[in-house]
C-alpha positions as CSV (number, residue, x, y, z in Angstrom):
1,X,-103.2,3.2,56.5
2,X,-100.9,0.3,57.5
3,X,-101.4,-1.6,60.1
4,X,-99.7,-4.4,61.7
5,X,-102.5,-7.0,63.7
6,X,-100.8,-9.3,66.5
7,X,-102.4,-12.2,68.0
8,X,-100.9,-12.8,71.2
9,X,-99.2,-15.5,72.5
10,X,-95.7,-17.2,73.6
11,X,-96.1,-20.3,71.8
12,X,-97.3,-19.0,68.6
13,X,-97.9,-15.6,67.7
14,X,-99.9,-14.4,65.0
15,X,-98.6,-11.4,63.2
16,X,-100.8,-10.0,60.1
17,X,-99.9,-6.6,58.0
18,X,-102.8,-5.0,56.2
19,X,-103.2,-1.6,54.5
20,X,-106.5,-0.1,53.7
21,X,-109.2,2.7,54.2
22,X,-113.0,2.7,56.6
23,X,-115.5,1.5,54.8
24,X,-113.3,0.1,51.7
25,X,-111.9,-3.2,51.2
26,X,-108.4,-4.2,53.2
27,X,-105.0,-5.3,51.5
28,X,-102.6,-8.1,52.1
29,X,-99.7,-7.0,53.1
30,X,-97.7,-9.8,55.2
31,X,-98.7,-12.7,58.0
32,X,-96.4,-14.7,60.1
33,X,-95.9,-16.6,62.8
34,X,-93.5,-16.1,65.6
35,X,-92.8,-19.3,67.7
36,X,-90.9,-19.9,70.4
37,X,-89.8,-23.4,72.2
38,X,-92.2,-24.1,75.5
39,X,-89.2,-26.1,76.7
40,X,-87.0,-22.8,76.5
41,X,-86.9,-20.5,79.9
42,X,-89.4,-17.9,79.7
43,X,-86.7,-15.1,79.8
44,X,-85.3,-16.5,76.4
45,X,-88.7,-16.9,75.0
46,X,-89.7,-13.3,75.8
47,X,-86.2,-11.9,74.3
48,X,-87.3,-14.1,70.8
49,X,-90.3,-13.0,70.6
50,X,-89.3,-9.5,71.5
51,X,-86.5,-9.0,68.6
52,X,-89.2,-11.1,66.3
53,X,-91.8,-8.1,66.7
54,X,-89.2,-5.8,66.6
55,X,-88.0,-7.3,63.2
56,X,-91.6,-7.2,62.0
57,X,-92.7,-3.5,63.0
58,X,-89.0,-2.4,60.9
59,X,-89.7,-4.7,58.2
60,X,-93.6,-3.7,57.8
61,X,-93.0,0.4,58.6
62,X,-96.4,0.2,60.0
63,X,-98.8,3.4,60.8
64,X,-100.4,1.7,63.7
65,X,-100.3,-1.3,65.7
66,X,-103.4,-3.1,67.1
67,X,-102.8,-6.3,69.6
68,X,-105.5,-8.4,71.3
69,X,-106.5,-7.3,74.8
70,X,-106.1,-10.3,77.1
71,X,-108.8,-12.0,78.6
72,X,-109.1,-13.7,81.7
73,X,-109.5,-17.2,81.0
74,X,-110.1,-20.5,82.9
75,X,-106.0,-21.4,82.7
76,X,-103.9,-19.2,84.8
77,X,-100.6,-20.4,83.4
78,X,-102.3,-19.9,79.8
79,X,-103.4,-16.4,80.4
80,X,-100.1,-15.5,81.4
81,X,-98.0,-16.1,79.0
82,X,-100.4,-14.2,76.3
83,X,-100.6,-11.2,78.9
84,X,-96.4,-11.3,78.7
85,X,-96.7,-11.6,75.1
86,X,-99.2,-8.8,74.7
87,X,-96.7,-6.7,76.7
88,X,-94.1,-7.2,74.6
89,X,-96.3,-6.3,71.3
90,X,-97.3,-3.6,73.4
91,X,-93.9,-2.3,73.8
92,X,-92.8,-3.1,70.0
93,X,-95.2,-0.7,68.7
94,X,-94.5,1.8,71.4
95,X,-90.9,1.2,71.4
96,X,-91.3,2.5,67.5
97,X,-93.1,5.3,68.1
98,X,-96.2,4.0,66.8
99,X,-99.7,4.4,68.3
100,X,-101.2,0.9,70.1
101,X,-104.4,0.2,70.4
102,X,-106.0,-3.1,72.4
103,X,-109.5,-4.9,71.1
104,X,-111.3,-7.3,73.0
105,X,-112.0,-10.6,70.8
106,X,-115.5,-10.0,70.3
107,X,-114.8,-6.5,69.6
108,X,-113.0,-7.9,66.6
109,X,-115.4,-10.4,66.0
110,X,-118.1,-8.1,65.6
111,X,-116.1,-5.6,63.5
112,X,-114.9,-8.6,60.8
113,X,-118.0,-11.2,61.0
114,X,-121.0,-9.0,62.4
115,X,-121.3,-10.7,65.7
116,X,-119.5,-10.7,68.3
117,X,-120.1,-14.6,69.6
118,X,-118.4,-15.6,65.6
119,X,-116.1,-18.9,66.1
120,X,-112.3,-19.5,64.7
121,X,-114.0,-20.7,61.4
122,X,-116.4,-18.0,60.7
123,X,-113.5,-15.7,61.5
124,X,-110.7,-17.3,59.1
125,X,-113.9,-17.5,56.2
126,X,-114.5,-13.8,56.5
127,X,-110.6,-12.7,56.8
128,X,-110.3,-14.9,53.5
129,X,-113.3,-13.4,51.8
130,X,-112.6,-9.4,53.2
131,X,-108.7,-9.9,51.6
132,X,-109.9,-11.6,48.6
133,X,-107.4,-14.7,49.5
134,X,-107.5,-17.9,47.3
135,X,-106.5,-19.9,50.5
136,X,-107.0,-19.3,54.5
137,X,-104.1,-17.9,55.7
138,X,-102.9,-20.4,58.4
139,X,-102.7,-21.4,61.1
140,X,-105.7,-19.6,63.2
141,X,-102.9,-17.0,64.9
142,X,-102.0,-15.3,61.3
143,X,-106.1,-14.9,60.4
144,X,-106.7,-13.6,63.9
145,X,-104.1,-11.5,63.3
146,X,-105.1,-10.5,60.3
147,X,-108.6,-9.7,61.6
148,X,-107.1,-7.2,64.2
149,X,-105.0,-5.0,61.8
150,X,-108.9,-5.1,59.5
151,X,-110.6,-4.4,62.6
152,X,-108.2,-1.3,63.5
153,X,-108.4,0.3,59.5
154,X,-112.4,0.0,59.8
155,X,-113.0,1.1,63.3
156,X,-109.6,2.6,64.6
157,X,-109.9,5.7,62.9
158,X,-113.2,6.9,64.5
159,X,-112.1,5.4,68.5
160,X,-108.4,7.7,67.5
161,X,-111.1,10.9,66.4
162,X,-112.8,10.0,69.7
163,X,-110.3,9.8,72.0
164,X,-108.9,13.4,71.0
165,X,-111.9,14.9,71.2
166,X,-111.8,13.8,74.8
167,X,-108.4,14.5,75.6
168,X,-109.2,17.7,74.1
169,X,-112.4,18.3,76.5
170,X,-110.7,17.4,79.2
171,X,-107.4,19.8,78.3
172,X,-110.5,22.7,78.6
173,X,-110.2,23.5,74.7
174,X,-113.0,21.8,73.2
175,X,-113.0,22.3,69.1
């Protein structure tokens, strides 16, 4: 499975391409980072980022997308701008006809490290180490992007299984 991991944000925005299987070890595909100008009007900045992902999801011909559910935070203004840049990963993936799944930080935390309290450090040693890198893939956005597409290969598969079966139930044809 390929999946393409975004980290986002309207600043910087991780993107990371993995391939693998559950339970095996994950494959480097791709990472980059989108970047738009803070001092550009956030219409402009939304349209970059936008034909960016767009670019990517074409480029990559992933199987599955898998963005970072936003979280409220302290900083308002902050928090925005990653929800409106969640959105438009949101709508890439859709827009392709892809199937998108959110995960909370700690979700993929515990998924890649074992804990769901891990810091930016444990997370960029263990997305090293689980893709057999020489180097940390930089800056923070690409590894936490990275970390997402891992985190949807490993546990993805079974949530996708789960939420049929419960679509199914609920349709009245349980099999």
């Amino acid at each position: 499975m390929r999946v393409l991991g975004v980290d986002p944000g309207l600043t910087r925005c991780g993107v990371g391409v993995v391939e693998g299987v559950p339970g095996r070890p994950c494959t480097l595909v791709a990472y980059h980072v989108v970047r738009t100008d803070p001092d550009d009007e956030l219409p402009r900045r939304l349209l970059l980022l936008d034909r960016a992902l767009t670019e990517l999801v074409a480029e990559h011909r992933p199987e599955s997308v898998a963005v970072e559910r936003v979280f409220s935070q302290h900083n308002v203004r902050t928090v925005m701008g990653t929800a409106q840049a969640s959105g438009i990963a949101v709508l890439a993936g859709a827009r392709a006809g892809l199937p998108v799944q959110t995960y909370t930080p700690s979700e993929v935390k515990a998924a890649i490290t074992g804990s769901g309290q891990a810091d930016k450090a444990q997370m960029t040693a263990m997305v090293t180490r689980l893709l057999r890198l020489a180097e940390p893939p930089k800056p923070a956005d690409a590894a936490d992007a990275l970390a997402l597409a891992i985190c949807h290969i490993w546990r993805g598969g079974t949530r996708s299984k789960l939420a049929a079966a419960a679509d199914r139930v609920r349709r009245g044809g349980a099999r």
